[in-house]
Phi, psi and omega in degrees: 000110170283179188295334173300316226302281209297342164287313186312295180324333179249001198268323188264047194222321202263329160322314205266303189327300178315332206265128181211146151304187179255352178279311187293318158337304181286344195274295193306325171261024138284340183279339187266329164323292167315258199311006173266319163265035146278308176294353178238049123287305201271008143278323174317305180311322156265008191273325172316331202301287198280332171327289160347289189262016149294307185268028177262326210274294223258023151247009184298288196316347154267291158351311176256011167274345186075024190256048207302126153319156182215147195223118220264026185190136154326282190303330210303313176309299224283317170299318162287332174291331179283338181288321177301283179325318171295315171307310200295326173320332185273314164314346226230316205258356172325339174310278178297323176300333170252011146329291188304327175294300183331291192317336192265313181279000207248338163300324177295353199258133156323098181010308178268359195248025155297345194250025191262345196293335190266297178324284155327327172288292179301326200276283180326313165302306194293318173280326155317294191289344158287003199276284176312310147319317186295316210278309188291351147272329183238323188291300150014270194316288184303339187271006185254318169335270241314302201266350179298297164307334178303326200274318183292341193262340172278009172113349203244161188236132190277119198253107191221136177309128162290346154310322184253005159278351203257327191280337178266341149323295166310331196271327159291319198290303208297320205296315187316285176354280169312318210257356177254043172247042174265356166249011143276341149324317208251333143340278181299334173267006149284306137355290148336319198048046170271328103320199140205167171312308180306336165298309163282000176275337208285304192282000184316313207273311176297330181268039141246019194255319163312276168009281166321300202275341144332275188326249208330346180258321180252008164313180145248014173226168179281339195278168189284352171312286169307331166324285206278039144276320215257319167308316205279319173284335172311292175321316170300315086032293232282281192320340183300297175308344178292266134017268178322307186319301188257023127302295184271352214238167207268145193271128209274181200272155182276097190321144160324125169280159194276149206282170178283170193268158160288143182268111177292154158315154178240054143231006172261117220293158178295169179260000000 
């Protein structure tokens, strides 16, 4: 065996591991699908366990206004304790659900920078689930005072479904979840090689005026108080990404230097 054999051999295996059709595209995300939802069935399945005092836990900010929920149809309670139970279900299998994002995504990536899937799995869990911990601890709690007391000092008494206090949490938490997985995103289309640091540096002041204008849309109060709990950790996030960015992310090639002109000779005539 000469010695060319083991490069010709891993060079177009490591080449080729990327090149998929849009049909094999498609296949590989049904494929992945299907196994991001078997863990979180068999998260549903343990998310029962707990559900009871989840859901004791997301009505204390009514509990402590003296505001008990209330519910307007026989399924309703029952059909929101299964929505909860489901959500927490999605938490509990996030680990693997984002194994699989990886798994979908790691053919477009370079031999080395595959072995990045346990570091990516963790950061992603762990930031979704502080995503979600922020809001339901600190965003939550001030935006359910906020409009509750808005409402009562104008005179009104408050009555709320518990279907549609649970769908307006549920609806904060998972958004907080997505949007504080931003410095793994921007890791991976660094990776990708659809940024780079430099780019995002060039560009930092929109992306804090984005920043901003995220928070107000999904704050759920108007005052700026709350923006900024939501801005601020974002602006934090970004640099985070950065910072991530130009570790993990791909390295563009160094231009050549250019060569200098030729110096004529002096028998050769000047130009």
């Amino acid at each position: 065996m000469s010695d060319s054999e083991p490069i010709a051999s891993e060079t177009p295996e490591a080449d080729d591991a990327g090149k998929m059709s849009f049909f094999d595209h498609l296949t590989e995300l049904r494929t992945r699908i299907i196994w991001s939802l078997i863990p979180s069935a068999v998260g549903l399945a343990i998310a029962f366990y707990f559900t009871d005092r989840i859901m004791v836990f997301l009505q204390r900010p009514l509990a402590n206004l003296k505001t008990p929920p209330i519910f307007l149809t026989p399924t309703e309670y029952f059909w929101t304790y299964m929505k909860v139970a489901m959500i927490t279900g999605v938490f509990i299998a996030m680990p693997i659900i984002l194994w699989n994002v990886w798994a979908f995504v790691a053919p477009g990536l370079h031999k080395h920078e595959r072995r990045y899937a346990a570091p990516f799995v963790i950061a992603g869990s762990l930031l979704f689930l502080g995503g979600g911990a922020f809001a339901l601890l600190l965003v939550i709690p001030f935006a359910v005072q906020f409009l509750l007391n808005f409402g009562m000092e104008k005179g009104a008494q408050p009555m709320i479904s518990i279907a549609a206090y649970v769908d307006f949490i549920t609806k904060f938490t998972l958004a907080f979840g997505v949007v504080f997985e931003l410095p793994v995103v921007i890791t991976l289309l660094s990776m990708l090689g659809l940024v780079t640091p430099q780019f995002l540096s060039k560009n930092r002041k929109y992306a804090v005026l984005i920043n901003f204008i995220i928070a107000a849309v999904l704050t759920p109060t108007p005052d700026i108080v709350n923006q900024t709990l939501m801005a601020g950790p974002l602006c934090i996030l970004y640099e985070l990404g950065i910072i991530s960015a130009r570790i993990f992310g791909r390295k563009t090639p160094a231009k050549p230097p250019a060569k200098p002109p030729a110096v004529p000779t002096s028998g050769s005539p000047a130009p």
